[in-house]
C-alpha positions as CSV (number, residue, x, y, z in Angstrom):
1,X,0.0,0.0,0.0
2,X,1.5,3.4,-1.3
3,X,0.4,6.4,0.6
4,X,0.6,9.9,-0.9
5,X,2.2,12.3,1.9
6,X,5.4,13.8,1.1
7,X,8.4,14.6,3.2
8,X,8.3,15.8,6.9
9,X,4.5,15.3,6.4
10,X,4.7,12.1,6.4
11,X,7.3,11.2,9.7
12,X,4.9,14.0,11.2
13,X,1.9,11.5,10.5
14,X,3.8,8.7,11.3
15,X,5.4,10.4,14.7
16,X,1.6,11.5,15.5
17,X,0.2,8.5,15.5
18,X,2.8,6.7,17.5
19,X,2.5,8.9,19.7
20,X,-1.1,8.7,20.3
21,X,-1.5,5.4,20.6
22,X,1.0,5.5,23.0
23,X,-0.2,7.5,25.1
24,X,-3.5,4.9,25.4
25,X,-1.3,1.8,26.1
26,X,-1.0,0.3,22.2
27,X,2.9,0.8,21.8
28,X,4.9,0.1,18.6
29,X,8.1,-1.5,18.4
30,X,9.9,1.1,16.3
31,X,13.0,0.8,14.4
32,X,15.0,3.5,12.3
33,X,17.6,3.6,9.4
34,X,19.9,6.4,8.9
35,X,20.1,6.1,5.1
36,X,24.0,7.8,3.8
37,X,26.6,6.7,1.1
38,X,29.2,5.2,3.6
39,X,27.6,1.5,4.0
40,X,27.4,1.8,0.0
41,X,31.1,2.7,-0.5
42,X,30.0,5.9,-2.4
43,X,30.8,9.4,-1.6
44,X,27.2,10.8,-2.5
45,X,25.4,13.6,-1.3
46,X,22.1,11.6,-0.8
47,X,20.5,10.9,2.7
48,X,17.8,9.4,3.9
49,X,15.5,8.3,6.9
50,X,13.4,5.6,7.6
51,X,10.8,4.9,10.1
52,X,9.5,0.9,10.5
53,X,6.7,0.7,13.2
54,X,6.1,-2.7,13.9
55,X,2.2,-3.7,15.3
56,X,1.4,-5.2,19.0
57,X,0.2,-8.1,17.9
58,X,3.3,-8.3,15.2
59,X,1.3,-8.3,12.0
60,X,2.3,-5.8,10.2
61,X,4.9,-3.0,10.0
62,X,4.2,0.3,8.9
63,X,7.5,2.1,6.7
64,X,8.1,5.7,6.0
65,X,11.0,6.3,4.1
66,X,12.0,10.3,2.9
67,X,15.1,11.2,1.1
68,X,16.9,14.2,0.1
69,X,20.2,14.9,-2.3
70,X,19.6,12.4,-4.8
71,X,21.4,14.2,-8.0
72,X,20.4,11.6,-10.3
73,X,16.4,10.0,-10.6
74,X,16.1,7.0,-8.1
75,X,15.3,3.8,-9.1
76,X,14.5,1.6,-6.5
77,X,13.8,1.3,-2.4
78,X,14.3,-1.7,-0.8
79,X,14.5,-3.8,2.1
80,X,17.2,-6.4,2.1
81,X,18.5,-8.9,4.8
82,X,22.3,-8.8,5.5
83,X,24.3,-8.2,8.7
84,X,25.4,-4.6,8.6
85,X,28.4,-4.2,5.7
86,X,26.9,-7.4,4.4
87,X,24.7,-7.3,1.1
88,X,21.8,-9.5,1.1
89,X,18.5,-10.1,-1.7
90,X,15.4,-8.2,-1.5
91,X,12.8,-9.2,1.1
92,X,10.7,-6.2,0.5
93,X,10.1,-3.5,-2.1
94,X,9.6,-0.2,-0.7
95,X,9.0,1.6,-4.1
96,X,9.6,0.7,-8.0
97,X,9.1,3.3,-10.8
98,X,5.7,1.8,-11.9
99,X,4.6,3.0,-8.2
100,X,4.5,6.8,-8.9
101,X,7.1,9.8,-8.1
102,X,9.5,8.9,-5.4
103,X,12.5,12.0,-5.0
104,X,13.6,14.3,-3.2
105,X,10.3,16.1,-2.2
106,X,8.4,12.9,-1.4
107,X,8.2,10.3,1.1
108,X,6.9,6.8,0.6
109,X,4.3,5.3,3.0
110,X,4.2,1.5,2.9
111,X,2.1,-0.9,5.2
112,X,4.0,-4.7,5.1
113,X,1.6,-7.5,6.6
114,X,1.2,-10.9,7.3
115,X,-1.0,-11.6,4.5
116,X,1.2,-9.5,2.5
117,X,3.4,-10.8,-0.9
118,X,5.7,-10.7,0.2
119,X,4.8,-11.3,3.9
120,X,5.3,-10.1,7.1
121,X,6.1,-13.2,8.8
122,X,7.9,-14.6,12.0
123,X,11.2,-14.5,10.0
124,X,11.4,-10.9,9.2
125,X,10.4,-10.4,12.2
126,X,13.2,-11.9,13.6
127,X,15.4,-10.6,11.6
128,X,14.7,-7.1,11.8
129,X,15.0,-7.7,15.5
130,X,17.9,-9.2,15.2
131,X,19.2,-6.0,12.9
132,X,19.8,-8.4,10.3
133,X,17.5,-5.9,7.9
134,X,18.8,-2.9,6.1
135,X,17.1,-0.5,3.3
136,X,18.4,0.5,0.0
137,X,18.1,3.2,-2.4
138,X,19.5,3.0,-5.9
139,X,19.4,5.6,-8.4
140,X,20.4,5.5,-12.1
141,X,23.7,7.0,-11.1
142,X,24.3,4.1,-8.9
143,X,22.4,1.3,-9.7
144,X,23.8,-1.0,-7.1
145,X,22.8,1.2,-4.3
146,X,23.3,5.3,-3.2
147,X,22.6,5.0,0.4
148,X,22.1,2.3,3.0
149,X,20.9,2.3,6.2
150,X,20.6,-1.1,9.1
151,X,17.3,-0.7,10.7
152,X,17.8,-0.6,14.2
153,X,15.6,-0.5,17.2
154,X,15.3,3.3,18.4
């Protein structure tokens, strides 16, 4: 599910409604990425932040993901499983061209589930929690990836 918000809009939704639920008991587990060059091995001027909520009862997660700097159009967002300063496949795609305009002004919004394809299951689960999960941007500049970022439990 693609969302249309863009930017700080969107981590202000996604903030809000963490917050609010919080404050009526219903807690997410929330992870970030701090997306830069370095984990890539690119010098790059492209950053980016990501925000994975995952549910109480573990069923979904909810991903924002904003970037900024990208020089070149972006191709792809991704989440892949690797160790940090490993590179692992593609267990989820955040965004693809045929979804819409993804840059430098816009966020993507993504809900992954259970029932999902792919799905949300006990293995990304523990993997994520494990920080065994890391997203991706690529760009036509850099096809292999621009920035990288290990999600990590905030």
């Amino acid at each position: 599910m693609l969302l249309p918000f863009s930017g700080r809009r969107a981590f202000a939704w996604i903030l809000a409604a963490a917050t609010l639920t919080g404050c009526s008991g219903f807690r997410y587990e929330t992870y970030v990425a701090e997306l830069d060059g370095a984990l890539e091995g690119v010098t790059t001027a492209a950053r980016g932040r990501a925000l994975l909520l995952v549910s109480r009862d573990e069923s979904r997660a909810e991903i924002s993901l904003s970037v900024s700097g990208f020089d070149s159009p972006i191709s792809a967002a991704q989440i892949r499983r690797a160790p940090r300063g490993q590179t692992g496949p593609v267990v989820y795609t955040l965004w693809d061209p045929t979804q819409g305009a993804f840059g430098n002004s816009d966020a993507v919004l993504r809900v992954w589930t259970r029932g999902g394809n792919p799905t949300f299951d006990a293995a990304a689960l523990q993997d994520l929690r494990a920080g065994n999960l890391y997203l991706t941007v690529q760009s036509r500049a850099r096809p292999s990836g621009e920035v990288r970022g290990q999600l990590l439990p905030e």
